[in-house]
C-alpha positions in Angstrom: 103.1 105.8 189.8 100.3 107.7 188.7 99.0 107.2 185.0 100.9 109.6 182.7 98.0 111.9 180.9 98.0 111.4 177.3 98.6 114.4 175.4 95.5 116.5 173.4 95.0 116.8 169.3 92.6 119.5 168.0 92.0 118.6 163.9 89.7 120.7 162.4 88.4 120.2 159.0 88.6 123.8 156.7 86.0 124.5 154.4 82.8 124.6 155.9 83.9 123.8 159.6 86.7 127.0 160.2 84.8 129.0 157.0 81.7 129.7 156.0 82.2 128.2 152.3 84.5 126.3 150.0 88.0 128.2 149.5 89.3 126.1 146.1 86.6 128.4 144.0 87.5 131.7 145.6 91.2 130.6 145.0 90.9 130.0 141.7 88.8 133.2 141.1 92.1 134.9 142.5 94.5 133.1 140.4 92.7 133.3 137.1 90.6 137.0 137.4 86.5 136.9 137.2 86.7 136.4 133.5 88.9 133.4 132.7 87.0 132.0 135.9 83.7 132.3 134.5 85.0 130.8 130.8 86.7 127.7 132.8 83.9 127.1 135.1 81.6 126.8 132.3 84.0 124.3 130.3 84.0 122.8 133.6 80.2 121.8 134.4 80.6 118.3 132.9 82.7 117.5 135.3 81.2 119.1 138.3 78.3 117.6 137.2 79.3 114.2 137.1 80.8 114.8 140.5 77.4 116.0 142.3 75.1 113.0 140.7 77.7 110.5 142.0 79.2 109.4 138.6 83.0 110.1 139.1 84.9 110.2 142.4 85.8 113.1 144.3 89.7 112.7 143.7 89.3 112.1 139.4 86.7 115.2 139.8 89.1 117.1 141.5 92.3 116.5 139.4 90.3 117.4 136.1 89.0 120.8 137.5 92.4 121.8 138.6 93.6 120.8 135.4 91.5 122.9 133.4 91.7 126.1 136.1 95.4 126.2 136.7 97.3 123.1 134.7 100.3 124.9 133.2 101.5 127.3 136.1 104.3 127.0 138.2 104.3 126.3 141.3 106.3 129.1 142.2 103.6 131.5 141.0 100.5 129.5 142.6 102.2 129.8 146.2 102.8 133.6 145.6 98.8 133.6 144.8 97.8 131.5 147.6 100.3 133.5 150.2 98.2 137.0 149.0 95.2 135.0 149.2 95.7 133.4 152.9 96.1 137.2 153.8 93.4 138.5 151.8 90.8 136.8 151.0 90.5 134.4 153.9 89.9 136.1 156.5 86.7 137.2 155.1 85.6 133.6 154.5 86.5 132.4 158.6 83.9 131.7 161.0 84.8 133.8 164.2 83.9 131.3 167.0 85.9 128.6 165.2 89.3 130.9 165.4 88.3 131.5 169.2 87.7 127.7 169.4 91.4 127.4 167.7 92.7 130.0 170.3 91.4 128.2 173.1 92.8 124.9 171.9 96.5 126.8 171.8 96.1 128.4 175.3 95.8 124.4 176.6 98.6 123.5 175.0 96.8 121.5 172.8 98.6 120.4 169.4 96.4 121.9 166.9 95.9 120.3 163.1 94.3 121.1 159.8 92.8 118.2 158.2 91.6 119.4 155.2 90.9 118.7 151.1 91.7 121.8 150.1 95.2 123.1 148.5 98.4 124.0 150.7 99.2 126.7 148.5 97.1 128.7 150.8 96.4 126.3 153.6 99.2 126.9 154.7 100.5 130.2 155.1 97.2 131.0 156.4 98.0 128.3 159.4 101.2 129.3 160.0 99.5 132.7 160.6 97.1 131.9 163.3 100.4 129.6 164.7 98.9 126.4 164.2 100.7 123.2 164.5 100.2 121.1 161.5 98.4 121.1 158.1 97.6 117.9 156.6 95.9 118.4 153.1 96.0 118.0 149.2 99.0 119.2 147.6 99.7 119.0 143.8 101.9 117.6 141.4 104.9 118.9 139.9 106.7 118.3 136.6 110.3 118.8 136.4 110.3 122.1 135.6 108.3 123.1 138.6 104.9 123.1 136.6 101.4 122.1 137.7 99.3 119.8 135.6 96.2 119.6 137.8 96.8 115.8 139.1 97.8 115.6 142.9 101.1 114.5 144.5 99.1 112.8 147.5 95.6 111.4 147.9 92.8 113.9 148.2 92.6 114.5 151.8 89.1 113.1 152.3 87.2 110.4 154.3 89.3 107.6 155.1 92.0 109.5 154.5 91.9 112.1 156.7 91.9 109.5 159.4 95.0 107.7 157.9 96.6 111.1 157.4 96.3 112.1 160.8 97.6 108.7 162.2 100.4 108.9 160.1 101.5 111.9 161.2 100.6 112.0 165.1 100.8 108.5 165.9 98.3 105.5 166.6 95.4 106.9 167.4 95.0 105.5 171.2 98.2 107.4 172.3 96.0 110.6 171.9 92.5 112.6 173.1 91.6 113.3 169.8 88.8 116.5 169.4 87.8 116.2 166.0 85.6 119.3 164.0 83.9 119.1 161.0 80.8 119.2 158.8 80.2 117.6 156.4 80.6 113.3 155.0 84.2 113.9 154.1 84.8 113.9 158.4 82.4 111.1 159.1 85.3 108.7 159.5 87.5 110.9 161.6 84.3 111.9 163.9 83.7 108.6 164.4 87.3 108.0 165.6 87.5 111.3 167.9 86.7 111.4 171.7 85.4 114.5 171.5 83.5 115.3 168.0 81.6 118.4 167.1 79.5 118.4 163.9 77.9 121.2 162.6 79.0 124.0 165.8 81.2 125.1 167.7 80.9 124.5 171.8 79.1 127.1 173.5 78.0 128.8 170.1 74.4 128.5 168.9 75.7 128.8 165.6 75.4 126.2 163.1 78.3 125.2 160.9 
């Protein structure tokens, strides 16, 4: 008997690789209005700060910004925001050969994935708008009563982990032909691990990522 093809995975980092930008700022903008965004991002530049020179990790950096943004709301509100924003603001923000690229993928029959750091508060109704498969990302915390604190309810969905996440959830990673997108050190690891990686573009677009 002939060889039984293996099936096809499409993961495509988010910010930076299917936008132009980073979404969590814009988000936040969104949730908190220009003003209490300015005021929070400028009690926030320690932090940031700290992050860009390399003295605290990307997860601790993270959690403390979100903290100081949006720690306090409920969750039930922050969907409602990142529903409005999926439909909003982010089509604005999306690169137009990556959504053909994403198209093209779902016309194979490809399974297509989101493996991203960003937030599923809007991660993913904006996926299950362009009728993508799966979103593997960060997702927050909750308390009891169904309020955030800032601190995240899985590991930021970066580097290593975006590997791991994506095993976990499609299987061992030789049972697959893995096309991997992305740009920026956060994919290295699953980039490395895809048969078909793309850094930077798109194929057949002249446009860098």
């Amino acid at each position: 008997m002939p060889p039984t093809e293996k099936p096809v995975v499409a993961a495509f980092d988010f910010d930076g690789t299917v936008t132009y930008r980073d979404t969590l700022f814009p988000f936040l903008r969104h949730v908190l209005g220009t003003g209490a965004f300015a005021r929070r991002g400028v009690a926030s530049l320690p932090v940031l700060a700290a992050y860009g020179t390399g003295l605290m990790a990307n997860d601790v950096a993270k959690a403390r910004t979100l903290s100081r943004f949006i720690g306090g709301m409920t969750l039930a509100d922050l969907q409602a925001l990142g529903a409005t924003f999926a439909r909003d603001n982010l089509p604005r923000l999306v690169r137009p050969r990556a959504l053909e690229r994403l198209r093209w993928h779902r016309q194979q029959g490809h399974r297509c994935v989101i493996v991203s750091a960003s937030l599923d508060l809007y991660l993913e109704p904006w996926a299950a708008a362009m009728e993508i498969d799966e979103v593997l990302c960060t997702r927050l915390q909750v308390d009891s009563d169904q309020h955030v604190n800032g601190a995240l309810a899985t590991a930021n969905c970066y580097g290593k982990e975006k590997l791991r996440r994506l095993e976990q959830a499609v299987g061992p990673r030789g049972d697959y032909i893995l096309y991997a997108y992305g740009d920026s050190r956060g994919d290295r690891e699953l980039l490395a691990a895809a048969d078909h990686a793309w850094y930077r573009t798109m194929p057949g677009s002249r446009e860098s990522v």
